[in-house]
C-alpha positions as YAML, in Angstrom:
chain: A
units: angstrom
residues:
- id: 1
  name: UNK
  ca: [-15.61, -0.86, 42.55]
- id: 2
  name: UNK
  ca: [-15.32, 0.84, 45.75]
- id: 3
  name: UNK
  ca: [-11.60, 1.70, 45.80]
- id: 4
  name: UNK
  ca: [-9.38, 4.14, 47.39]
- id: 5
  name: UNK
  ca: [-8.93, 7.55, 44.96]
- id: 6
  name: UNK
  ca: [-5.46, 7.24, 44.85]
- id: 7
  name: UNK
  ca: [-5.90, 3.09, 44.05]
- id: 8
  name: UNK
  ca: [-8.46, 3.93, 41.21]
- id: 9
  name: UNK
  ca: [-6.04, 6.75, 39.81]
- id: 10
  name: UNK
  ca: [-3.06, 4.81, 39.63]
- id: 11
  name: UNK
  ca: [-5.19, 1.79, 38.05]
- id: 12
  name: UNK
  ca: [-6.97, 4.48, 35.35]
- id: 13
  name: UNK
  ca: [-3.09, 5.06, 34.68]
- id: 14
  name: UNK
  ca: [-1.47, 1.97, 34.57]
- id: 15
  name: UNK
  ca: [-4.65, 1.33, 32.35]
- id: 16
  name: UNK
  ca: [-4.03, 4.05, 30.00]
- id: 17
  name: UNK
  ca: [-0.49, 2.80, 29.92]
- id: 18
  name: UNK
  ca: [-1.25, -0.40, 28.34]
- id: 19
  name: UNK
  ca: [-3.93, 1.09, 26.37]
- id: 20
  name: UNK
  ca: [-1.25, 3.02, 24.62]
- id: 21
  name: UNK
  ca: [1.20, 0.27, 24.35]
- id: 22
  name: UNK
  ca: [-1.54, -1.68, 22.26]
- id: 23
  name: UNK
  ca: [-2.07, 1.17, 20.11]
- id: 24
  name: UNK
  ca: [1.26, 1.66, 19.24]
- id: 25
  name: UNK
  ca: [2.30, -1.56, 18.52]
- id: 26
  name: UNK
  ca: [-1.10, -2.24, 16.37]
- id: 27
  name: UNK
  ca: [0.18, 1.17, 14.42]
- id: 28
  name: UNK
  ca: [3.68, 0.31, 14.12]
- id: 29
  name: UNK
  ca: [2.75, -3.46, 12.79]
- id: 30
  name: UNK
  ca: [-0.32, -1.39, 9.92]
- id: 31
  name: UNK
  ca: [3.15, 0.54, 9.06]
- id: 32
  name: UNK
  ca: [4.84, -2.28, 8.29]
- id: 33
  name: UNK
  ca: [2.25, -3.93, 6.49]
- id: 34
  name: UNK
  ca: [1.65, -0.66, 4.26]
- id: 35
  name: UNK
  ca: [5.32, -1.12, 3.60]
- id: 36
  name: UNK
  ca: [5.26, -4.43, 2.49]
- id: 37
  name: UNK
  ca: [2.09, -3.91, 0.53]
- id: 38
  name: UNK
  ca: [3.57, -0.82, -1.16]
- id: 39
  name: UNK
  ca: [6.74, -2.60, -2.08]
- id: 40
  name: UNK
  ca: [4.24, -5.28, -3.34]
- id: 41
  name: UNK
  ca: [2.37, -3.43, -5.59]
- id: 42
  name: UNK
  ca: [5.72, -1.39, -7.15]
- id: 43
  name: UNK
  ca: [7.21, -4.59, -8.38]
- id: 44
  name: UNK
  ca: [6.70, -4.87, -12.14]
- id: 45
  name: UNK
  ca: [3.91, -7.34, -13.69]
- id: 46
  name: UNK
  ca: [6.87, -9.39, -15.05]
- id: 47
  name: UNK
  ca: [7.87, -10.28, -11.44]
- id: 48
  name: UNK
  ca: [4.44, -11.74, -10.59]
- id: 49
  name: UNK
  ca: [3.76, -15.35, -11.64]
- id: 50
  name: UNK
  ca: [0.26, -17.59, -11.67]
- id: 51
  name: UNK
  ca: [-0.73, -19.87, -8.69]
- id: 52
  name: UNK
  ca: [-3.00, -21.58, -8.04]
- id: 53
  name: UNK
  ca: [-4.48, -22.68, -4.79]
- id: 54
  name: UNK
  ca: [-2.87, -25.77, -4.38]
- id: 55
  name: UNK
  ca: [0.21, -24.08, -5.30]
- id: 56
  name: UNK
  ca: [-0.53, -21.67, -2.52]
- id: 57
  name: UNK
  ca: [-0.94, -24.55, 0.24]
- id: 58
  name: UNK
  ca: [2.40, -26.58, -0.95]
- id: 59
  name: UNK
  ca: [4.63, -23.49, -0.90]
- id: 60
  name: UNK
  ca: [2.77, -22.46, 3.39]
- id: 61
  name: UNK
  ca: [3.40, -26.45, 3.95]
- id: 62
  name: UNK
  ca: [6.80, -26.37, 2.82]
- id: 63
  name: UNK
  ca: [7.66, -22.89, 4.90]
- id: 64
  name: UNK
  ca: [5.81, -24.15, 7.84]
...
């Protein structure tokens, strides 16, 4: 595109902008899923119980 310098600056920027919005908020969401998945994996075998599939789509249904 056949813009202005200053135009296609300022758009480079404002681009850059978002780009770095999206990466932060795609890193701050994997932290919060390593959280979870860490807190997940501490909790002793006692605490986990067997499901099965069905199981899996009644308890989603119900939450939904």
């Amino acid at each position: 595109m056949n813009l202005p310098r200053h135009l296609q600056e300022r758009r480079e920027y404002v681009r850059d902008l978002i780009r770095r919005d999206m990466e932060r908020k795609e890193q701050q969401a994997f932290d919060r899923l390593k959280v979870e998945l860490a807190h997940a994996f501490a909790a002793p075998e006692s605490a986990y119980k067997p499901l099965t599939a069905a199981d899996v789509i009644a308890r989603n249904a119900a939450s939904a």
